[in-house]
C-alpha positions as CSV (number, residue, x, y, z in Angstrom):
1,X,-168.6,74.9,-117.4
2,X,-168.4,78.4,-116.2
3,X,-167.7,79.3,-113.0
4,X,-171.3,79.9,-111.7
5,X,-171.6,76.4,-113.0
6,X,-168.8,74.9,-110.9
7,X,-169.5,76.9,-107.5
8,X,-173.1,75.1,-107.8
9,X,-171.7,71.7,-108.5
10,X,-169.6,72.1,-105.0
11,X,-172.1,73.4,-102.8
12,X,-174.4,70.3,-104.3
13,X,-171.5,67.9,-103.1
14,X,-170.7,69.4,-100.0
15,X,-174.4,69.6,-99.4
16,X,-174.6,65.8,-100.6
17,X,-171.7,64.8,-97.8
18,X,-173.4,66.8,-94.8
19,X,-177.0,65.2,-95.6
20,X,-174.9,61.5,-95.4
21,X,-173.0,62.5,-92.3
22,X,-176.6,64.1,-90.9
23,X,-178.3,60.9,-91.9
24,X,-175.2,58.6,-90.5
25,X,-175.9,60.8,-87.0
26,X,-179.5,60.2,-87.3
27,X,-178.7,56.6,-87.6
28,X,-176.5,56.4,-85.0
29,X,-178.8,57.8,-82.3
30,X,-181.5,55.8,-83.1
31,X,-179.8,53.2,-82.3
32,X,-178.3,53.9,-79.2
33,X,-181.3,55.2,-77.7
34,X,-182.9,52.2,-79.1
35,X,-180.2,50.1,-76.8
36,X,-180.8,52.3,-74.0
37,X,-184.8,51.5,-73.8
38,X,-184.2,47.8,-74.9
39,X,-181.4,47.8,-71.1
40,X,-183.9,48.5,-69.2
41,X,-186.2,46.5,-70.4
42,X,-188.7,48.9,-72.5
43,X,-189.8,48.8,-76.2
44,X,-186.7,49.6,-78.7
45,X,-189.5,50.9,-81.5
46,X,-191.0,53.6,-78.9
47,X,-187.6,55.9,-79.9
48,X,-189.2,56.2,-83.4
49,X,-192.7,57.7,-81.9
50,X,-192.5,61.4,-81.2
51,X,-193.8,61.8,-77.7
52,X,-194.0,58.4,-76.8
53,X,-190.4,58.0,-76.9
54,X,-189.9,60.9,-74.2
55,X,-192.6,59.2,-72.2
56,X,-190.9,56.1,-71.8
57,X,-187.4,57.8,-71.3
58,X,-189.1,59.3,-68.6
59,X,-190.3,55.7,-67.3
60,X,-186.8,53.9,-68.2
61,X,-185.3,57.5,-65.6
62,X,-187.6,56.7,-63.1
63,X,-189.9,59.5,-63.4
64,X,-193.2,59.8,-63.6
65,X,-195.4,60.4,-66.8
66,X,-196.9,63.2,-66.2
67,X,-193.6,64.9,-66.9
68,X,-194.4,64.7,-70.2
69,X,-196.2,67.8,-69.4
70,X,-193.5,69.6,-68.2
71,X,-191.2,68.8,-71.1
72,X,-193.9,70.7,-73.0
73,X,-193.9,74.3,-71.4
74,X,-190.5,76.5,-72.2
75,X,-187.6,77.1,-69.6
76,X,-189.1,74.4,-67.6
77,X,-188.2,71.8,-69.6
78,X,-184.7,72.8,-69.5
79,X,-185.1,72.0,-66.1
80,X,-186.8,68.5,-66.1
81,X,-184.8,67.3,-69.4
82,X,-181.5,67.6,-66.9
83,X,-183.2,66.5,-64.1
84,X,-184.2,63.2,-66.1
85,X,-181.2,63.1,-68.1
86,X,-179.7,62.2,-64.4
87,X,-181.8,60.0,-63.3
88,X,-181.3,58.2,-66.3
89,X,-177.6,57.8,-66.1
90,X,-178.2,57.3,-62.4
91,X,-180.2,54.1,-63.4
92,X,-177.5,52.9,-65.6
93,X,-175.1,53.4,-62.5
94,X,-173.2,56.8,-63.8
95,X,-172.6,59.7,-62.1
96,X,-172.7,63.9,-62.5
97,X,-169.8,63.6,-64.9
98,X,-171.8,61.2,-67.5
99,X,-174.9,63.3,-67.0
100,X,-173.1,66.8,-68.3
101,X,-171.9,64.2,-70.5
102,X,-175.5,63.6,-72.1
103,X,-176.4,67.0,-71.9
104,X,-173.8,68.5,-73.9
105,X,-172.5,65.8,-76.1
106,X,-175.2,63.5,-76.3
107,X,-173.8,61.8,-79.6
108,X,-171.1,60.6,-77.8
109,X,-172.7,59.6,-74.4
110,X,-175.9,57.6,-75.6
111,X,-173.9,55.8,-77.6
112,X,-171.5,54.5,-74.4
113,X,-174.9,54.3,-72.1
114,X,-176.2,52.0,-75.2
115,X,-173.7,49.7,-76.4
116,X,-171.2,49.9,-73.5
117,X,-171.6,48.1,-70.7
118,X,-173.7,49.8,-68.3
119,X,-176.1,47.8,-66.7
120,X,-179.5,48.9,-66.0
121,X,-180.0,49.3,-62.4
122,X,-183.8,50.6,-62.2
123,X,-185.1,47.7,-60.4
124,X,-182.5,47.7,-57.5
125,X,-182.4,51.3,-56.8
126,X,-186.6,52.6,-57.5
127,X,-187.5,54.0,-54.3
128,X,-190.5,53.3,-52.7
């Protein structure tokens, strides 16, 4: 094999590890949002329909639906995604810390909110 040959061969098996470790990632968040919604009480499946899912993280944060609509239209959503991001981990009894947490690291935060032992507190602290 010449050496064309073998710098294809590596970048096929590199390519081959990052599509496991992308897939592994994939996995992972799935799941812990899918722990998340199941908390407080919501469908686990809705994290696997596009939209739907960020409808019912807005429900499972407290928010209304209609925010869906604001997740939709640039700059603004930057906005509403933090705004719900910490009202989520409000709900779950977390505080700024975890919520620049989630935004900046979320594959190390939903996991804890999932599978940790946060408790969903949406019930006790919805406002009238």
């Amino acid at each position: 094999m010449d050496s064309n040959g073998q710098a294809v061969a590596a970048a096929g098996a590199i390519g081959g590890v990052l599509l496991i470790v992308y897939l592994a990632l994939l996995v992972l968040m799935l799941a812990a949002v899918w722990r998340v919604f199941t908390k407080a009480g919501q469908p686990g499946w809705a994290v696997l329909i596009p939209f739907y899912n960020l409808y019912v993280l807005l429900q499972v944060a407290g928010k209304p639906g209609w925010w869906l609509l604001l997740l939709l239209i640039p700059v603004v959503n930057l906005f509403v995604g933090i705004i719900t991001l910490a009202a989520l981990a409000a709900k779950f009894g977390k505080g700024i810390g975890f919520t620049i947490g989630l935004i900046l690291l979320p594959i190390v935060f939903y996991p804890v909110l999932g599978f940790g032992g946060a408790q969903y507190q949406g019930a006790s602290t919805r406002s009238a």
